[in-house]
C-alpha positions in Angstrom: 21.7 -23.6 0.4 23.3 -23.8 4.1 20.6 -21.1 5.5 17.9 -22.9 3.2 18.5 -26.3 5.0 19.0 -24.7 8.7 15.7 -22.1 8.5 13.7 -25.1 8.8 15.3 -26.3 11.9 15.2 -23.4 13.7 11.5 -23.1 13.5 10.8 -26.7 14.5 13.0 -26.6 17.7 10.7 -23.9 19.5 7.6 -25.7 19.0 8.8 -28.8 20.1 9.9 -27.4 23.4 6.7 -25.9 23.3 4.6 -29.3 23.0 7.6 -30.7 26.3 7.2 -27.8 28.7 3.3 -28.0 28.2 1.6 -28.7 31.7 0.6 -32.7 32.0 -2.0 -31.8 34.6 -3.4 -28.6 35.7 -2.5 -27.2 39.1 -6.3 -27.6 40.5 -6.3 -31.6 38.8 -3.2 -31.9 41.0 -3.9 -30.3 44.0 -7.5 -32.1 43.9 -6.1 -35.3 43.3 -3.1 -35.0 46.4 -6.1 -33.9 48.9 -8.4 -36.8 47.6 -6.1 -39.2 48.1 -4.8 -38.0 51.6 -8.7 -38.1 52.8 -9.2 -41.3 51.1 -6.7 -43.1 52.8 -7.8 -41.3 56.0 -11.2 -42.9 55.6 -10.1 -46.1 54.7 -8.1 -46.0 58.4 -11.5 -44.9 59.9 -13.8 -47.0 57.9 -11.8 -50.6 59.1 -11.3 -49.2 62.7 -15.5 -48.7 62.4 -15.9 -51.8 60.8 -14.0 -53.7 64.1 -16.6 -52.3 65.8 -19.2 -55.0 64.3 -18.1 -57.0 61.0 -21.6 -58.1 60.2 -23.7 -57.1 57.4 -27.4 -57.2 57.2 -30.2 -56.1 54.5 -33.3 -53.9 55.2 -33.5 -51.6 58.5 -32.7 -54.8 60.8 -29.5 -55.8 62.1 -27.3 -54.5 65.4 -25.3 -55.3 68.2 -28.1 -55.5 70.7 -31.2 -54.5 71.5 -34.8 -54.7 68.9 -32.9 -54.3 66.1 -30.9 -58.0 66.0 -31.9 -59.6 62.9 -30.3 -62.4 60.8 -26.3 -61.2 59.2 -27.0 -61.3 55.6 -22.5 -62.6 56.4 -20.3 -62.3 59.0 -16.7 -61.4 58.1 -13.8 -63.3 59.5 -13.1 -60.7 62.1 -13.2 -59.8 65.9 -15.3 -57.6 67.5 -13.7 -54.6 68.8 -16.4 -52.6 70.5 -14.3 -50.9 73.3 -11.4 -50.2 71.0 -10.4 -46.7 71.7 -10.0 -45.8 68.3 -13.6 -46.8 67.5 -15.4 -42.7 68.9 -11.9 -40.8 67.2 -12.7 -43.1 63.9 -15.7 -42.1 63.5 -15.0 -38.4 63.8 -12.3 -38.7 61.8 -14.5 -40.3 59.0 -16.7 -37.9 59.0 -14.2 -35.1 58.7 -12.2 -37.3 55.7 -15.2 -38.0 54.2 -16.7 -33.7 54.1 -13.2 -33.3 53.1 -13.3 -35.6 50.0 -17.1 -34.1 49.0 -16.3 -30.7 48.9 -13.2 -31.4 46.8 -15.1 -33.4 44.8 -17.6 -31.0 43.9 -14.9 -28.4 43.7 -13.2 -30.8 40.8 -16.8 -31.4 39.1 -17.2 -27.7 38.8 -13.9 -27.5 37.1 -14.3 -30.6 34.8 -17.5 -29.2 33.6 -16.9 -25.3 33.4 -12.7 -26.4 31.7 -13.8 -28.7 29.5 -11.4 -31.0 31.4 -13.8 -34.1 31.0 -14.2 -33.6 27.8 -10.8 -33.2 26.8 -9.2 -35.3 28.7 -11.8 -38.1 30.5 -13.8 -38.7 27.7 -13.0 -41.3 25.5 -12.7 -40.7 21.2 -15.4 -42.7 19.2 -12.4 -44.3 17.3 -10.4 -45.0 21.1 -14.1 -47.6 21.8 -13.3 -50.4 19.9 -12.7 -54.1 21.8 -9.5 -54.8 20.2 -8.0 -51.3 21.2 -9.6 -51.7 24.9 -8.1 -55.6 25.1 -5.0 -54.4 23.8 -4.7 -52.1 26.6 -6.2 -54.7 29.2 -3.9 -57.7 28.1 -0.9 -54.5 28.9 0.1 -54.9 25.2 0.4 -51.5 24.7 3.6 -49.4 26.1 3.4 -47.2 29.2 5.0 -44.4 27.0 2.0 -44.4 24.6 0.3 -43.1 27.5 2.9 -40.4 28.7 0.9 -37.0 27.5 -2.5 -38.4 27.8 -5.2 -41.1 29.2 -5.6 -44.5 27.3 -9.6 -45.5 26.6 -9.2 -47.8 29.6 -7.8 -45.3 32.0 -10.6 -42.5 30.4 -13.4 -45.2 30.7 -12.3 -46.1 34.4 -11.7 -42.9 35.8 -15.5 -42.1 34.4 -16.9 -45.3 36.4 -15.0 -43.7 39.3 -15.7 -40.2 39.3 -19.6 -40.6 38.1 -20.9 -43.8 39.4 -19.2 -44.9 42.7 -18.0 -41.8 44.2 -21.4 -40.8 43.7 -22.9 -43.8 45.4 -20.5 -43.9 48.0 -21.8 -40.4 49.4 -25.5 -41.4 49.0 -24.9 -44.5 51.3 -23.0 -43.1 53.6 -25.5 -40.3 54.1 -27.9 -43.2 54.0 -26.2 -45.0 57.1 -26.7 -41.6 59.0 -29.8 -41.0 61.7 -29.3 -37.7 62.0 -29.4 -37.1 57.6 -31.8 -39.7 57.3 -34.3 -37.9 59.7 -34.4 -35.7 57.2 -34.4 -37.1 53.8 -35.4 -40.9 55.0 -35.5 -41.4 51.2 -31.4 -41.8 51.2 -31.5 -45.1 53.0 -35.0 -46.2 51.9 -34.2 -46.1 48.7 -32.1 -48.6 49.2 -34.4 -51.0 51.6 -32.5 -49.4 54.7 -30.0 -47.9 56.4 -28.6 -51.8 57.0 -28.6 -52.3 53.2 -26.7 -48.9 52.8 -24.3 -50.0 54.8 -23.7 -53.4 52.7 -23.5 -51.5 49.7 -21.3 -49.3 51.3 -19.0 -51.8 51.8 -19.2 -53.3 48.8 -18.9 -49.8 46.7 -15.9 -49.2 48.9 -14.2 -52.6 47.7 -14.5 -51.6 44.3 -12.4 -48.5 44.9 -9.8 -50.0 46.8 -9.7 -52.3 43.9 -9.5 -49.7 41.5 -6.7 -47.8 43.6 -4.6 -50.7 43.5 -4.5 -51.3 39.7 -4.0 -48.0 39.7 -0.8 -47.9 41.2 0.2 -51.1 39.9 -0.2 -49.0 36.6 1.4 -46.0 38.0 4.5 -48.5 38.7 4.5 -50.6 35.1 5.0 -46.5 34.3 7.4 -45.4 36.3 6.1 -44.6 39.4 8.7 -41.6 40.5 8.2 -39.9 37.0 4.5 -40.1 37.6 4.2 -38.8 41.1 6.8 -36.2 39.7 4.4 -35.1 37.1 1.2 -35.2 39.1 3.7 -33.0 41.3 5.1 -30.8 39.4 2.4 -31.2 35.7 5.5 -31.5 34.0 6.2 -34.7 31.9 9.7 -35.8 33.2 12.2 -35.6 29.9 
């Protein structure tokens, strides 16, 4: 009766360690995520020392320092101008680079997601996961962190969709829309958007919605346990 009762133990141990040592995130997620974030952050820098340069916004193909192209600021932010600033030439070079940087790992990532399955194992949300009272539980933080320690809540899943799909994408698009030398080429990247001026507005504004969504990010990655987190998006391992 002893080896009856202790058979059954033995075989359950193993696969529990199994289910523990199983990788959180995949060495390419990682590795993808850690150079995203050190190029976003690197064009956040750049993007505010290019934005001292003239904190004015306009709509259409009007708008400048000088010169024809002054037009009416669709809004002025509360900010100096900083035009000999000797960070303004490195900044821009610098957010270029960043910004190359953050596309070709991007498409890198998409190429995985799609060829792994990784978006739709682990991005894309269960039918049963999209119900209000489940995605208000999760935004009123009623549910616990730890519910969330092996894999991505329908608010997380739905956010880091919006992200990946809709702004990064729109991010590129008006930033190559803002450039002469791109838009020489294919003019329809700013004119689709009324011009490279409006672009650059909805540049700005795209760019505030990230910055927004990195915060609450971390905010989450804190409410979580922010050393275990950056542990595990590390190491992939979930810390015990």
């Amino acid at each position: 009766m002893a080896e009856s009762v202790q058979l059954p133990d033995l075989a359950v141990r193993p696969a529990a360690a199994e289910v523990s040592d199983a990788p959180r995130h995949s060495a390419i997620v990682r590795v993808t995520h850690w150079i995203t974030a050190v190029s976003a952050f690197a064009l956040l820098i750049s993007g505010i020392a290019i934005l001292l340069a003239h904190p004015r916004f306009y709509w259409g193909e009007t708008g400048g320092a000088s010169g024809s192209r002054v037009g009416p600021s669709l809004f002025d932010l509360p900010l100096p101008f900083v035009l000999n600033t000797p960070i303004r030439g490195p900044g821009r070079y610098l957010h270029f680079f960043s910004a190359w940087i953050c596309v070709l790992t991007g498409l890198f990532y998409l190429l995985y997601g799609f060829f792994s399955a990784h978006f739709r194992s682990n991005l894309l949300p269960a039918k049963k996961d999209l119900s209000w009272r489940l995605i208000s539980d999760h935004l009123r933080l009623r549910r616990s962190p730890a519910e969330d320690a092996h894999s991505y809540n329908v608010v997380q899943r739905l956010s880091y969709l919006v992200v990946i799909f809709v702004l990064f994408p729109l991010l590129i698009w008006t930033g190559l829309g803002m450039s002469p030398a791109v838009t020489s080429v294919f003019p329809w990247l700013a004119t689709t958007f009324g011009g490279q001026q409006s672009a650059r507005t909805i540049h700005f504004f795209l760019t505030i919605a990230v910055v927004a969504f990195v915060l609450v990010h971390l905010f989450m990655v804190y409410r979580a346990g922010f050393l275990g987190r950056v542990w595990t998006m590390i190491t992939g391992r979930t810390p015990r």
